[in-house]
C-alpha positions as CSV (number, residue, x, y, z in Angstrom):
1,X,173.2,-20.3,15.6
2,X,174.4,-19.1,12.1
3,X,173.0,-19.6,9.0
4,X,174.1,-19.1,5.5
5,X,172.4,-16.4,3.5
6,X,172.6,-14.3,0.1
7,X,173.1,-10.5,-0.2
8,X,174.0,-9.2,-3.6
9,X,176.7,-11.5,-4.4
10,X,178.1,-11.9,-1.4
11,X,177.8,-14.7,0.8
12,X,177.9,-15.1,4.5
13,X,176.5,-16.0,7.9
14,X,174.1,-14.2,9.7
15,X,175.6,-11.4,12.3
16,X,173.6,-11.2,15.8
17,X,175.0,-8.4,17.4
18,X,178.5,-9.9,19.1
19,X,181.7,-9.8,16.8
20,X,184.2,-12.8,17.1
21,X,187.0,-12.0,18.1
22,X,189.7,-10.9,15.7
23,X,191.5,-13.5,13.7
24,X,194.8,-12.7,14.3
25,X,198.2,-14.6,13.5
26,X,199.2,-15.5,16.9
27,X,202.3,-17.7,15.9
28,X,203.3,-14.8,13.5
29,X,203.6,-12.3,16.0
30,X,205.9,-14.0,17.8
31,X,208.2,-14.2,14.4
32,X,207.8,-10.5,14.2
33,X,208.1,-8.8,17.2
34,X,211.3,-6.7,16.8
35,X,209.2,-5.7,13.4
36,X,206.5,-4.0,14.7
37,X,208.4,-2.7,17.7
38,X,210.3,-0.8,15.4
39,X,206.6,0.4,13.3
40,X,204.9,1.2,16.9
41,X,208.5,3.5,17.4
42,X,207.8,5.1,14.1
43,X,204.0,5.3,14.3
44,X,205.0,7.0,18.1
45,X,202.3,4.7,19.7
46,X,202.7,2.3,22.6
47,X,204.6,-1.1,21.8
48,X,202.2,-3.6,23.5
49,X,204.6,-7.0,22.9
50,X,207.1,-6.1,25.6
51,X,206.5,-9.5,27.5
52,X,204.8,-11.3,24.0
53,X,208.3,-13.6,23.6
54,X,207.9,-14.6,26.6
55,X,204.7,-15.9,27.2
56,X,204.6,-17.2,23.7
57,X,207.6,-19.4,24.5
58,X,205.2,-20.1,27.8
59,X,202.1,-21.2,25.3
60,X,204.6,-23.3,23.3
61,X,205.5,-25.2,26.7
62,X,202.1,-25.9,27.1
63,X,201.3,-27.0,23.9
64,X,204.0,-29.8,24.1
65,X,203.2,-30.3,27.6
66,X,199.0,-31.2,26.4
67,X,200.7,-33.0,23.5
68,X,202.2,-35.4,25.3
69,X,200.0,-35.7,27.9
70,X,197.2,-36.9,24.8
71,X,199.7,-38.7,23.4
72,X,200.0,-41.0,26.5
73,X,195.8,-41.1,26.6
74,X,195.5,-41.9,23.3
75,X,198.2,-45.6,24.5
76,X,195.8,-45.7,27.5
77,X,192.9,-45.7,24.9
78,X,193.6,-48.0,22.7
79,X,195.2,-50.7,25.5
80,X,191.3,-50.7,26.9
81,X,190.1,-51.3,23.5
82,X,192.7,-54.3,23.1
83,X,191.6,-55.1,26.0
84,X,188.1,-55.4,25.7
85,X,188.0,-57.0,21.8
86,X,190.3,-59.8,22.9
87,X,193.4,-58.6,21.8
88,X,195.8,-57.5,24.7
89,X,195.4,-58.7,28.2
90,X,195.7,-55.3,30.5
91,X,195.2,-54.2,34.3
92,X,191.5,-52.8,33.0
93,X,191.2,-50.9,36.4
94,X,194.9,-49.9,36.5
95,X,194.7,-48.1,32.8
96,X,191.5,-46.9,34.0
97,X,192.8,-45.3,36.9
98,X,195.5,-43.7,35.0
99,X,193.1,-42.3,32.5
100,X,191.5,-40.4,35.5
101,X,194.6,-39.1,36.7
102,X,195.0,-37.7,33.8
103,X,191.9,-36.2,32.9
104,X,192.8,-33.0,35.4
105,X,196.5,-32.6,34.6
106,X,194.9,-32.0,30.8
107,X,192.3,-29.9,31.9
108,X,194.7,-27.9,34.2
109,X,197.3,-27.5,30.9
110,X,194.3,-26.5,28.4
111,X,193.2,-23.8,31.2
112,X,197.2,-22.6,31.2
113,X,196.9,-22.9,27.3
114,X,193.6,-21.2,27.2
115,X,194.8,-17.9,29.6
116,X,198.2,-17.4,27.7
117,X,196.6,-16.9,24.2
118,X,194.2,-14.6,26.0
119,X,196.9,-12.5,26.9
120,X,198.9,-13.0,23.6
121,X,194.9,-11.8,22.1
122,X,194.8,-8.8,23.9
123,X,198.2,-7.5,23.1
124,X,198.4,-8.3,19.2
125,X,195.1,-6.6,19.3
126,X,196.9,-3.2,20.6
127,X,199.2,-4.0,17.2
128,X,198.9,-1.1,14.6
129,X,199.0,-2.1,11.0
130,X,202.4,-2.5,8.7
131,X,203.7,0.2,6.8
132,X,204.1,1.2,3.2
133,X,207.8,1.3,2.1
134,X,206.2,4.6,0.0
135,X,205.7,6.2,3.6
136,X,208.3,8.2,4.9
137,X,209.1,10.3,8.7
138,X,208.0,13.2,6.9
139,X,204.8,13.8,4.3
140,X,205.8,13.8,1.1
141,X,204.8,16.1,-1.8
142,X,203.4,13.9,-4.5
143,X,202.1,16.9,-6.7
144,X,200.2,19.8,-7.4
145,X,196.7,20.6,-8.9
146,X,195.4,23.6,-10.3
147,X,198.1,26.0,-8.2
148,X,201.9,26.0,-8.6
149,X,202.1,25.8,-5.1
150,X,203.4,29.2,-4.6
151,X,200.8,30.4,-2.2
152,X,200.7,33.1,0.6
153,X,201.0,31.7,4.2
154,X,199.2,34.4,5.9
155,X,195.9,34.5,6.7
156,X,193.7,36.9,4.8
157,X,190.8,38.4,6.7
158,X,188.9,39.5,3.1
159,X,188.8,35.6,2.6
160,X,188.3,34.3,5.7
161,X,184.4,32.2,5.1
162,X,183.2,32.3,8.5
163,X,183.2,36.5,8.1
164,X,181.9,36.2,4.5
165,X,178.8,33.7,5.1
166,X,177.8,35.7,8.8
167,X,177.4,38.7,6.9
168,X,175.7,37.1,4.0
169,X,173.5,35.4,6.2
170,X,174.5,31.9,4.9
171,X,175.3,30.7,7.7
172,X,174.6,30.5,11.5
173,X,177.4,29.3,14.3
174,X,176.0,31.5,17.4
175,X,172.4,30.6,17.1
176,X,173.9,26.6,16.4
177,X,175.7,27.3,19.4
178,X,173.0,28.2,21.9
179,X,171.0,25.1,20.3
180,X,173.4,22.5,20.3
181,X,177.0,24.1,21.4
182,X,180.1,25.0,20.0
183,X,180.9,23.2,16.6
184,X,177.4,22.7,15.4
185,X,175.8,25.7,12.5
186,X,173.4,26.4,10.1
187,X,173.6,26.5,6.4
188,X,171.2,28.6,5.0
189,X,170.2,29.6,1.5
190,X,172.5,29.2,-1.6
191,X,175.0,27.2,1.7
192,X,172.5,24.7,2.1
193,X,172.0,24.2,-1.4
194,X,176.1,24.3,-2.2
195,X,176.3,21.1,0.2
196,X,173.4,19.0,-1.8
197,X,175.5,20.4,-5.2
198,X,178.1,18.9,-3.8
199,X,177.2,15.6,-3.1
200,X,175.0,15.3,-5.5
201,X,177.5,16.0,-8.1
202,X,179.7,13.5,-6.2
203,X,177.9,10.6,-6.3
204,X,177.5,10.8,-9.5
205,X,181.5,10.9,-10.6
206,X,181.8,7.8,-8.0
207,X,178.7,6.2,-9.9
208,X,180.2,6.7,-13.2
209,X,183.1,5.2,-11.8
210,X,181.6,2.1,-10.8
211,X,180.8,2.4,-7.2
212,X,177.7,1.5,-6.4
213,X,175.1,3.6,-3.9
214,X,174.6,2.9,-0.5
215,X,172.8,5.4,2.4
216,X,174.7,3.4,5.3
217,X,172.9,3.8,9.3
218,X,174.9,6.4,10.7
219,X,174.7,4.6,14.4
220,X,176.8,1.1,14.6
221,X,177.7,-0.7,17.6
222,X,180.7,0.2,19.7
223,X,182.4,-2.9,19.0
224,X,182.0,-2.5,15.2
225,X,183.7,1.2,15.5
226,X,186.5,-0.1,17.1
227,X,187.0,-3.4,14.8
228,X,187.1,-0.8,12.0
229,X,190.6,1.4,14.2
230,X,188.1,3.7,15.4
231,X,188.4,4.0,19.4
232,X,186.3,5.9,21.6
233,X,189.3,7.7,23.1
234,X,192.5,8.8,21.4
235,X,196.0,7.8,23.6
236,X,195.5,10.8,25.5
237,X,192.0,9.7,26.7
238,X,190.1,12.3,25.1
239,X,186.6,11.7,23.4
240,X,186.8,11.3,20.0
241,X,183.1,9.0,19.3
242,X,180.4,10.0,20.2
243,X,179.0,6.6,22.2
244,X,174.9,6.7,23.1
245,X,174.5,6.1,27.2
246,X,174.1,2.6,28.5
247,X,173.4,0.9,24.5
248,X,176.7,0.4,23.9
249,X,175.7,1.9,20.5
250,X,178.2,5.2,18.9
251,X,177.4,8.0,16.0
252,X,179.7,7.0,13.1
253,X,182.0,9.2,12.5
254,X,182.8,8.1,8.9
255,X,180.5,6.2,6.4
256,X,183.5,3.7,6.3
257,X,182.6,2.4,9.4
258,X,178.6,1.2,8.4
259,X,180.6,0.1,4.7
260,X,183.0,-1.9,6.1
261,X,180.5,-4.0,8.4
262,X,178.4,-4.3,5.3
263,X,180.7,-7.9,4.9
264,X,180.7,-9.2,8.4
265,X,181.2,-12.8,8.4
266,X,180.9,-13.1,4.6
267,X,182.3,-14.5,1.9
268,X,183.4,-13.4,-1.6
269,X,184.4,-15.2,-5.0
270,X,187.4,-14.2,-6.7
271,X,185.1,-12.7,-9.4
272,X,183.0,-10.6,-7.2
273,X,186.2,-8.7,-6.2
274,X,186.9,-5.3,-6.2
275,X,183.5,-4.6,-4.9
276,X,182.9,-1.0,-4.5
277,X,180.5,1.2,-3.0
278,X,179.7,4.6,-2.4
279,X,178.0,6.1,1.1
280,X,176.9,9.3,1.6
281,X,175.8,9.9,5.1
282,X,176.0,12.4,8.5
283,X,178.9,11.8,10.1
284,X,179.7,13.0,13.8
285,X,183.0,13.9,15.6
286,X,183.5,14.4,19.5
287,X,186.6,16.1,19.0
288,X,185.8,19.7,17.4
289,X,189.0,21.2,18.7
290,X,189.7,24.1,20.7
291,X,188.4,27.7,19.3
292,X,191.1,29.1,17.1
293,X,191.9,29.9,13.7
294,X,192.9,26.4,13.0
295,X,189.3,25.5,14.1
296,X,187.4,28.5,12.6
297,X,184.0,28.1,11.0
298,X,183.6,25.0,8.7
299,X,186.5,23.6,9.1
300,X,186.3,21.3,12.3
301,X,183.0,20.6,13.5
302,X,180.9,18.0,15.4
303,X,178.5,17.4,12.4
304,X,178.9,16.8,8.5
305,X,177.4,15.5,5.6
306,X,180.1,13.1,3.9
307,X,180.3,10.9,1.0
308,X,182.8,8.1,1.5
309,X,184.3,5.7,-0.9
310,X,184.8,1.6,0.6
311,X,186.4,-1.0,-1.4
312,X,187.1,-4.7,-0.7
313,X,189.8,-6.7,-3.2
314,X,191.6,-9.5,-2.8
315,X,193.8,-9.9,-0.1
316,X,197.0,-9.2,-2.3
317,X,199.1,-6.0,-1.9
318,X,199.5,-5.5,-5.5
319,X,195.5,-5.6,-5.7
320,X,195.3,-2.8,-3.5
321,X,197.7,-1.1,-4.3
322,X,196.2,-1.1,-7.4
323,X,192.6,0.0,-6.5
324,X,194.4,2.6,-3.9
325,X,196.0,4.6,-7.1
326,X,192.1,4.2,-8.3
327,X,190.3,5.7,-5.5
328,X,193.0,8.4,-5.4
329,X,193.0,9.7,-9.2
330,X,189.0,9.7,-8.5
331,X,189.9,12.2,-5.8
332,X,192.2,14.6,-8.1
333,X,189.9,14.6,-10.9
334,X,186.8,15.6,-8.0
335,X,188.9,18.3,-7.0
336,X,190.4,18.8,-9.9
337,X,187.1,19.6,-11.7
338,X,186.1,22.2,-8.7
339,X,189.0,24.5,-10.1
340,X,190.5,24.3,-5.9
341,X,194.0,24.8,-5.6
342,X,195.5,21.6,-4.3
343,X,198.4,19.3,-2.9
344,X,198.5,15.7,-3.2
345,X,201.0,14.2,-0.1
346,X,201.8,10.8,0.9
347,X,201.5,10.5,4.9
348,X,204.0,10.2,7.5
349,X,204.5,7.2,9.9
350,X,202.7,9.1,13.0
351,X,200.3,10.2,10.8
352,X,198.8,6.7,9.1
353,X,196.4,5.8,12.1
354,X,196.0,2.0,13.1
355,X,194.8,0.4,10.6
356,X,196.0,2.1,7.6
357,X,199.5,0.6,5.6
358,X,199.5,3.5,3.3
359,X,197.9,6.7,3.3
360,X,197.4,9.7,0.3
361,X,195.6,13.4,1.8
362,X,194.6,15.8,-0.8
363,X,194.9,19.6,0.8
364,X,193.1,22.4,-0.4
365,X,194.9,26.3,-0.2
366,X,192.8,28.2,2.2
367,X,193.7,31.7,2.0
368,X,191.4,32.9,4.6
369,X,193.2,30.6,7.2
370,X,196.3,31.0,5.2
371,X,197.4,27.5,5.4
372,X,196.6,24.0,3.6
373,X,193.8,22.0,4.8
374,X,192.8,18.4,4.3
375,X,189.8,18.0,2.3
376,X,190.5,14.4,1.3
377,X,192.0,10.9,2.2
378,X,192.6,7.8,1.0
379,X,193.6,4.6,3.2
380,X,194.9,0.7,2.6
381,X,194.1,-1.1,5.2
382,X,195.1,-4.6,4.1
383,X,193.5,-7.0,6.2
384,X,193.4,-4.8,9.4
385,X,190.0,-4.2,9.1
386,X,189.0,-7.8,7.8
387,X,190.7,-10.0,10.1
388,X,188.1,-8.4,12.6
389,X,185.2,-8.2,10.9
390,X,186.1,-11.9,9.3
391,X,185.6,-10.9,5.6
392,X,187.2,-13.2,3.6
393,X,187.0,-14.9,-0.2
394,X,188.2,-17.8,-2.0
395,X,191.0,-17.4,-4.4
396,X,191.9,-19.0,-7.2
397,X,192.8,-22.7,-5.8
398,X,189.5,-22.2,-3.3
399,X,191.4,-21.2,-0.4
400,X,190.0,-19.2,2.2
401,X,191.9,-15.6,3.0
402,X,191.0,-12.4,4.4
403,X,190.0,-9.3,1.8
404,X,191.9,-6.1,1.7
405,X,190.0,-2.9,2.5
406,X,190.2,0.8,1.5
407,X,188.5,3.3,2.3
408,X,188.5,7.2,0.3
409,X,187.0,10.7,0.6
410,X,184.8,11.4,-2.1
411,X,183.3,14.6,-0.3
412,X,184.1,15.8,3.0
413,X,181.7,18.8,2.8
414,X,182.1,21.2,5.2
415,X,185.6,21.3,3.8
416,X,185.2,21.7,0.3
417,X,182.7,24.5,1.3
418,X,185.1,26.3,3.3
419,X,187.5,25.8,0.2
420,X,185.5,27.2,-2.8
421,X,184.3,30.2,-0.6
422,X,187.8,31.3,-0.2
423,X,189.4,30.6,-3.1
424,X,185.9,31.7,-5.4
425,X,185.2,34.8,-3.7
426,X,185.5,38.1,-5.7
427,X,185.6,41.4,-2.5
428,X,184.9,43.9,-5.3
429,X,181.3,42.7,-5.8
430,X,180.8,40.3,-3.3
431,X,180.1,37.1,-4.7
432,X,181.4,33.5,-5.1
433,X,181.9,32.2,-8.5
434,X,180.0,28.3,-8.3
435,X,181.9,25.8,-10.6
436,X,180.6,25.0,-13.6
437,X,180.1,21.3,-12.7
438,X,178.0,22.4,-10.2
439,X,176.3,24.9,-11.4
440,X,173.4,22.5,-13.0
441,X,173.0,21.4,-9.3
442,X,172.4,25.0,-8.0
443,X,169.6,26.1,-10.1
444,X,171.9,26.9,-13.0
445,X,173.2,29.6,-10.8
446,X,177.1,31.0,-11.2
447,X,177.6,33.4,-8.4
448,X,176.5,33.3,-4.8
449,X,175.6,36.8,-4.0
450,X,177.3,37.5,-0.3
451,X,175.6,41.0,-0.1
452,X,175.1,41.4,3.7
453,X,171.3,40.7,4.9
């Protein structure tokens, strides 16, 4: 039982715990199967509509096959009801009799019916989303920030931040270990207060940008992680959720995931639309990586503070295309505004994930790794995400059509962390320069002092 109900301005019936299933194009597929056998190729994922001709062409058999077989009950039908207002003399029990035969034949076809869409379900399902024509095999170098890109490769020990906060006593990863394992740590002192700077200072760019606040649940259900592209186990069957023992209940790894469910099974006007909010939140990943300098310290761990950007528009590519070059100049001028060294790329094929069409990352120069590293992303979706969480609005002739959803980095913490202390920190007196933007965040501070303790 559903009922209709107001949140905000947003519409919509009541979700009890079990997601419909996806509303997906079935007769679409089957026009564009060579299509998306040529994006799984490029995305370098399975191609799950080997046998989808096929059984389509099976499901369209069966279709004719229950048409005509109503078509012939509905002659039956309305002979009886000549029959019995005078109109028509008929065999009564003959017609009868044939009605009966064919009661099961119908019921045998709509089972045939029934099973071949449930296969055609389960492997459009398996379908990633289409691809930008801005994407490429290769990333692409959109531009550069604060840096002329002309950066040295190898890593520099006297910059590296996991040596620079142990000695400062800023931070704990052995003692994290022994509590909770590899990947977890400790931010202490003038750390601890660098993250709430951080997001703090954040939220309130995306709030002067119009997003509105939202501190999302940071455990969903495991169906709602993977109607948002988020599976339990990458291709290779490794753990990349965290799921909670017998509850069927996982720890977000992303704030987009709680954002995105915000609009199950409702309903937008055109004039609500773009609706934007903001979500700051703990997010959790299974997959730390293995130990390595590619793995070192901050920059891939199990648990982070994030704060995420969501969008819904209408379900138009020029709409979100439009709100994607939004969400992204947000990003630059976040970054921008920290004084870190970055470069903007658009993302390869392999490198989109399911549900993303297009995808922007914003890399920060870590000299202590001596490489880039993502610090930011920003994602189109299209209706990947809605056509399974069944967020839709009514355009501008009252027809019903799925959203578009996007999803952006405002602050991937640990990250940005990792990014200031090795770009900001001075050797010769051992400190880290804070922003100025963030400086009225951090008790009007402008150094960290990394003294050892």
């Amino acid at each position: 039982m559903s009922r209709v109900y107001r949140s905000g301005c947003v519409i919509g019936r009541r979700y009890l715990g079990s997601l419909r299933r996806p509303d997906l194009d079935l007769d679409a597929y089957s026009r564009t199967v060579d299509q998306f056998r040529d994006i799984c190729a490029r995305r370098k994922v399975p191609f799950p509509l080997e046998t989808y001709t096929a059984l389509y062409e099976q499901l369209r058999t069966a279709r004719a096959r229950a048409g005509q077989l109503k078509r012939e009950a509905g002659v039956l039908q309305r002979q009886m009801k000549a029959s019995k207002a005078g109109k028509e003399v008929v065999d009564e029990q003959y017609v009868l009799a044939q009605l009966a035969a064919l009661k099961p034949v119908l019921k045998s076809v709509d089972e045939t019916q029934q099973g071949i869409l449930s296969q055609l379900r389960a492997m459009a399902e398996q379908l990633p989303n289409l691809i930008s024509d801005d994407s490429r095999e290769q990333q692409q170098l959109v531009e550069y920030i604060n840096t002329d890109g002309q950066v040295d490769l190898t890593p520099q020990e006297t910059f590296d931040h996991k040596s620079i906060l142990e000695k400062a006593g800023l931070v704990e990863f052995a003692r994290a270990a022994n509590v909770s394992g590899r990947g977890w740590y400790y931010l202490l002192g003038d750390m601890a207060l660098l993250e709430q700077a951080l997001v703090q200072y954040s939220l309130k760019l995306a709030r002067k940008a119009g997003f509105q606040m939202a501190i999302p649940p940071s455990i969903v259900r495991t169906e709602i992680t993977s109607a948002c592209g988020f599976k339990p186990r990458d291709t290779n069957n490794e753990r990349q959720v965290y799921e909670l023992t017998h509850d069927n209940l996982c720890l977000t790894g992303t704030a987009e995931i709680p954002l995105a469910a915000l609009s199950i099974e409702s309903e937008y006007k055109l004039a609500e639309l773009p609706r934007r909010l903001v979500g700051v939140s703990r997010s959790y990943r299974a997959e730390a990586g293995a130990a390595g300098r590619n793995t070192r310290g901050l920059y891939r761990v199990h648990e982070f503070t994030k704060v995420e950007l969501f969008c819904w528009t209408a379900g138009d590519v020029d709409a979100s295309n439009a709100e994607f070059d939004r969400l992204v100049e947000f990003q630059k001028q976040f970054v921008s505004s920290l004084g870190l060294p970055v470069r903007v790329l658009i993302m390869p094929w392999d490198d989109l994930g399911a549900p993303a069409f297009k995808k922007i990352d914003i890399e920060a120069y870590m000299p202590g790794r001596g490489s880039w590293g993502e610090v930011s992303s920003t994602s189109n979706c299209l209706d990947y995400q809605s056509r399974r969480l069944h967020a839709r609005y009514r355009d501008e002739k009252n027809k019903l059509k799925f959203v578009h959803t996007l999803n952006g980095t405002a602050c991937a913490v640990p990250r940005v962390l990792l990014a200031l202390v090795e770009n900001n920190y001075d050797p010769k007196t051992q400190t880290i320069a804070i922003p100025d933007v963030l400086q009225p965040y951090m008790d009007d501070k402008s150094i960290i002092d990394c003294h050892c303790k």
